[in-house]
OpenMM code with the backbone's topology and positions (N, CA, C; nanometers):
from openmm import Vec3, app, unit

residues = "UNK UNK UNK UNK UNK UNK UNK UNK UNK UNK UNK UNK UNK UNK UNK UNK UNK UNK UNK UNK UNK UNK UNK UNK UNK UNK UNK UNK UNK UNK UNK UNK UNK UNK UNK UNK UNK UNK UNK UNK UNK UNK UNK UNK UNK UNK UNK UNK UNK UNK UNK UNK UNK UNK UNK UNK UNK UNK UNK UNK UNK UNK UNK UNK UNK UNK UNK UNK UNK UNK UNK".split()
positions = [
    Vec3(1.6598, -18.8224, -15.1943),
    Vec3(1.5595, -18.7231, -15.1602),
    Vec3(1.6048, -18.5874, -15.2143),
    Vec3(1.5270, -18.5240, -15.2684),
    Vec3(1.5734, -18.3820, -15.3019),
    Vec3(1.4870, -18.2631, -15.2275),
    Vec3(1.6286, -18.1941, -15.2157),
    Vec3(1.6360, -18.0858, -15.1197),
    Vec3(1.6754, -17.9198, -15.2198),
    Vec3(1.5950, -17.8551, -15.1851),
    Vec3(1.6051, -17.6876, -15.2097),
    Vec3(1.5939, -17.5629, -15.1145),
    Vec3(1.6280, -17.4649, -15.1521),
    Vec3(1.5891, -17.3583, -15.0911),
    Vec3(1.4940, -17.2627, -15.1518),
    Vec3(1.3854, -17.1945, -15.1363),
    Vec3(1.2466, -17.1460, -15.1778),
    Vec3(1.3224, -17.0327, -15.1775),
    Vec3(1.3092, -16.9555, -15.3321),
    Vec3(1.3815, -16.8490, -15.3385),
    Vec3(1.2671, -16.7039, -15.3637),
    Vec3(1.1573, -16.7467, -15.4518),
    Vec3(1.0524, -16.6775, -15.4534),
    Vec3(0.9315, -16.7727, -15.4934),
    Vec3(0.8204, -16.6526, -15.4778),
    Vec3(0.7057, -16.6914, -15.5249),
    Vec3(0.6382, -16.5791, -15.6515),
    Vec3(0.6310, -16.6651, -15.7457),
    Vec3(0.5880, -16.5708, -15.9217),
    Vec3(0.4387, -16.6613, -15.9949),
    Vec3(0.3041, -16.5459, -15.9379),
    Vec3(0.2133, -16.6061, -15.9458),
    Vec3(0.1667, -16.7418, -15.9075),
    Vec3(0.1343, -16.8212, -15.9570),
    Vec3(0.1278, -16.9586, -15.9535),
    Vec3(0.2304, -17.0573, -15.9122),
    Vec3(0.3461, -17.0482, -15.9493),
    Vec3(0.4774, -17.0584, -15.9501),
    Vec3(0.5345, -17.0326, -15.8484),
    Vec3(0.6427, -17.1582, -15.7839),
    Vec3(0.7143, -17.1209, -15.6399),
    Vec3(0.9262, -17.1772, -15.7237),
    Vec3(0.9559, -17.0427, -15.6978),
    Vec3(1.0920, -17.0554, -15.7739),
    Vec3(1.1828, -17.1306, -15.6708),
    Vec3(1.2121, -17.2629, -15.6599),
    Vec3(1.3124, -17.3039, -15.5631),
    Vec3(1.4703, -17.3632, -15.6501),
    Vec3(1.5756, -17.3201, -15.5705),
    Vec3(1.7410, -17.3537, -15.5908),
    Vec3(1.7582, -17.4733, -15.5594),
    Vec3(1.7711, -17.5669, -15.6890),
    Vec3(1.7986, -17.7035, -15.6388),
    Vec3(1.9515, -17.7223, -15.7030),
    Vec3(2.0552, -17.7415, -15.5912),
    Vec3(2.1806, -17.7789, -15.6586),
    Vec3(2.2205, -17.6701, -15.7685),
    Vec3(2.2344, -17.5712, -15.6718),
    Vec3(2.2828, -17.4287, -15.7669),
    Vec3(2.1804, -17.3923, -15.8896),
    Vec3(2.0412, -17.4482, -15.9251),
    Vec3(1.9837, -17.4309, -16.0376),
    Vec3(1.8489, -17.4040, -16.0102),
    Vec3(1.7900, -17.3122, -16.0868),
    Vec3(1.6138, -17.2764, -16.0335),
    Vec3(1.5937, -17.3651, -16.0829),
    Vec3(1.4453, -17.3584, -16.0732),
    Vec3(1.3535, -17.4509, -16.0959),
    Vec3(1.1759, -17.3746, -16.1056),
    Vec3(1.0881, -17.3623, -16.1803),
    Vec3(0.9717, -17.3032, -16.1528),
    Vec3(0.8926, -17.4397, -16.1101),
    Vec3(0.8487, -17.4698, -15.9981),
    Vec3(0.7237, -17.5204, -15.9396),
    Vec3(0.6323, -17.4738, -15.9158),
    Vec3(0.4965, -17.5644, -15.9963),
    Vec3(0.3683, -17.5607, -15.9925),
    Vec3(0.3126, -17.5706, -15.7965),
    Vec3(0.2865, -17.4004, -15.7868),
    Vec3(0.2428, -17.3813, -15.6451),
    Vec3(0.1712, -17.5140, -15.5806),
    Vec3(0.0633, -17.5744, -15.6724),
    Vec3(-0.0140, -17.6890, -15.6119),
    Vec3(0.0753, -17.7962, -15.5428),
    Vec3(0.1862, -17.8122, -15.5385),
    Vec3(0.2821, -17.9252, -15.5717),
    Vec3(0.3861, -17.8598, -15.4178),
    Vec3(0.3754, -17.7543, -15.4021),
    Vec3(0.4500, -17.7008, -15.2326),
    Vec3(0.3360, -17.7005, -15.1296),
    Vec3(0.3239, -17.7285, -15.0722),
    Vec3(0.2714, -17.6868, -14.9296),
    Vec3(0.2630, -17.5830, -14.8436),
    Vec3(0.1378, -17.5289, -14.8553),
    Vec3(0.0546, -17.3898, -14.8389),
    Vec3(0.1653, -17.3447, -14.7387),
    Vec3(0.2456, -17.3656, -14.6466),
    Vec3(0.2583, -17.3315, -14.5298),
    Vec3(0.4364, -17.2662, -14.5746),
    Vec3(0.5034, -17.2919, -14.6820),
    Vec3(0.6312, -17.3164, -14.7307),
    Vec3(0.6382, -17.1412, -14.7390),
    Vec3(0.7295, -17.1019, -14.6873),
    Vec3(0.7484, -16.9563, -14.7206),
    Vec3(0.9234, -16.9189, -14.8009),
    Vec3(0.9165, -16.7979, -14.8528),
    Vec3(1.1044, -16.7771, -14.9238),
    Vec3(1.2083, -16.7933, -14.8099),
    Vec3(1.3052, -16.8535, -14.8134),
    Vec3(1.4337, -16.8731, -14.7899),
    Vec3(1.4189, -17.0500, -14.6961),
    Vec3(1.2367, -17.0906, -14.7216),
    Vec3(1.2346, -17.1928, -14.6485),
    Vec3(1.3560, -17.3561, -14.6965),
    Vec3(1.3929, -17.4508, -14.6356),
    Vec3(1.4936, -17.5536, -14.7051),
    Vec3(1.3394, -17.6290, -14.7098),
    Vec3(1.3534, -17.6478, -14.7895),
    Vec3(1.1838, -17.7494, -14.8484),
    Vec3(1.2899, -17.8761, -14.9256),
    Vec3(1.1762, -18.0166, -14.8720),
    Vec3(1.2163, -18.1535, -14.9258),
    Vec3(1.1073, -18.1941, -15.0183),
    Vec3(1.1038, -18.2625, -15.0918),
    Vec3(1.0110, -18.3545, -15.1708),
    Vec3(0.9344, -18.4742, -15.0860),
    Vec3(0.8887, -18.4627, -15.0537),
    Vec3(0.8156, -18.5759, -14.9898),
    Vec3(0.6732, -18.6003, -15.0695),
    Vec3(0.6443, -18.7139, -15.0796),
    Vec3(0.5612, -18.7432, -15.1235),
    Vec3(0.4772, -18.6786, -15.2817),
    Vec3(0.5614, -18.6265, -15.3177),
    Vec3(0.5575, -18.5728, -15.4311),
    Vec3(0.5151, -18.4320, -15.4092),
    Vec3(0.5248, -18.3676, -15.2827),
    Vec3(0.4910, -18.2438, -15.2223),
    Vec3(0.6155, -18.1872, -15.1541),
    Vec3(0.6678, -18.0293, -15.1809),
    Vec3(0.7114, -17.9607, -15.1318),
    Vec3(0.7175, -17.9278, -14.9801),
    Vec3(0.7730, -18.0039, -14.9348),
    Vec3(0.7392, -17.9610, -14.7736),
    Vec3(0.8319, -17.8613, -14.6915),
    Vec3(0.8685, -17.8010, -14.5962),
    Vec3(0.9573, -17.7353, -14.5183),
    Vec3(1.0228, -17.8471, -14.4527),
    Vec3(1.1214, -17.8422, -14.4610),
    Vec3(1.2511, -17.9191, -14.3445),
    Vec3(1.2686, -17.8099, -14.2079),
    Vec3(1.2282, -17.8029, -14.1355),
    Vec3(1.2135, -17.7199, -13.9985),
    Vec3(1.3279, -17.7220, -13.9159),
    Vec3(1.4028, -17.8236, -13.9501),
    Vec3(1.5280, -17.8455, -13.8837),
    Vec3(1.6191, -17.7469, -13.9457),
    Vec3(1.6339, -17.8108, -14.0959),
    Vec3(1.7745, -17.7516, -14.1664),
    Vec3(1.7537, -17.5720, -14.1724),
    Vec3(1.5556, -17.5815, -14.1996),
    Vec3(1.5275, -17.4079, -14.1889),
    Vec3(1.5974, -17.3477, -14.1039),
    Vec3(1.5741, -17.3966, -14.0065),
    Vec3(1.6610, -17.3134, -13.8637),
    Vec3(1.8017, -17.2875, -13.8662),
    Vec3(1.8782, -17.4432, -13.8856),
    Vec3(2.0094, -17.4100, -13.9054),
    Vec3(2.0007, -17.3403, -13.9895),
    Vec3(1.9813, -17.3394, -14.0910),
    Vec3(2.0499, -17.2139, -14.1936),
    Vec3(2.0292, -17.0897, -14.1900),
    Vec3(1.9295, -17.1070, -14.0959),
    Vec3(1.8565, -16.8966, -14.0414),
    Vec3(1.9714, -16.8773, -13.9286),
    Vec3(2.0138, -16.9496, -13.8621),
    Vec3(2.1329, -16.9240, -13.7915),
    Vec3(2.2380, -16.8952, -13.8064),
    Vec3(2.2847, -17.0173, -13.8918),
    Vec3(2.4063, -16.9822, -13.9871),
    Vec3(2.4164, -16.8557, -14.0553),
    Vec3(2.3122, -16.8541, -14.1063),
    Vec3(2.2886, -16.6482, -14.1777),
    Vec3(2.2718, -16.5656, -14.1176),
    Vec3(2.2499, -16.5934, -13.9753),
    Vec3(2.2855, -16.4534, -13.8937),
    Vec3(2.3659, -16.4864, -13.8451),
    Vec3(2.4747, -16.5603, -13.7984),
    Vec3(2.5890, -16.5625, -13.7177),
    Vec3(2.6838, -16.5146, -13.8769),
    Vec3(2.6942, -16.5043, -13.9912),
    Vec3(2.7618, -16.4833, -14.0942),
    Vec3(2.7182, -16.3210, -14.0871),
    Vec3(2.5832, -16.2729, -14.0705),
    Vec3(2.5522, -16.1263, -14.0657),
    Vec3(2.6256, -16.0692, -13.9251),
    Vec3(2.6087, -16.1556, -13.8403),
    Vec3(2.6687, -16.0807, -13.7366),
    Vec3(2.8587, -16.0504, -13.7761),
    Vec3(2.8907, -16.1459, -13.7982),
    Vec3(3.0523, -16.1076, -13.8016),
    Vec3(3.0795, -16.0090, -13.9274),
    Vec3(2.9806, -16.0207, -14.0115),
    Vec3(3.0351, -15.9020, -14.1103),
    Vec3(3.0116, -15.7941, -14.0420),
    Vec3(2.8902, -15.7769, -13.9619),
    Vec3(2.8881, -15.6454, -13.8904),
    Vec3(2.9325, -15.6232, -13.7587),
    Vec3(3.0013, -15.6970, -13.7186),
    Vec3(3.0833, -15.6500, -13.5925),
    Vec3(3.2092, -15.5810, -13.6288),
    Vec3(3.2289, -15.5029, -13.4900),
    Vec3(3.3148, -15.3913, -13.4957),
    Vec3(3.3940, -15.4121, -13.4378),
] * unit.nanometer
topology = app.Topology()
chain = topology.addChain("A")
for resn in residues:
    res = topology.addResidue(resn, chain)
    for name in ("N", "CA", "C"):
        topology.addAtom(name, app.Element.getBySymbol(name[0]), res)
């Protein structure tokens, strides 16, 4: 299964990091609902959000923001 992170959106085009490497995807092909920094899977030949890993990793990135900014 392949897995990315949604890094931007450029017109038509949804730029996702697969395995350290962009990629330009044809918007039709993600799922309306997919926003930037979302972990999106391939399913069904559609871009979907992983809601799970989203979270962990929004966590993980603020518990990493928090300790850089603690005093």
């Amino acid at each position: 299964m392949k897995k990315g992170i949604v890094d931007r959106f450029e017109g038509d085009w949804v730029i996702i990091e697969i395995d350290g490497k962009t990629y330009n995807i044809e918007k039709s092909k993600v799922h309306p609902h997919v926003k930037v920094d979302d972990v999106v899977i391939l399913m069904d030949e559609q871009w979907r959000t992983d809601e799970a890993e989203t979270r962990a990793r929004s966590k993980q990135i603020k518990q990493l923001m928090d300790s850089v900014w603690d005093d």
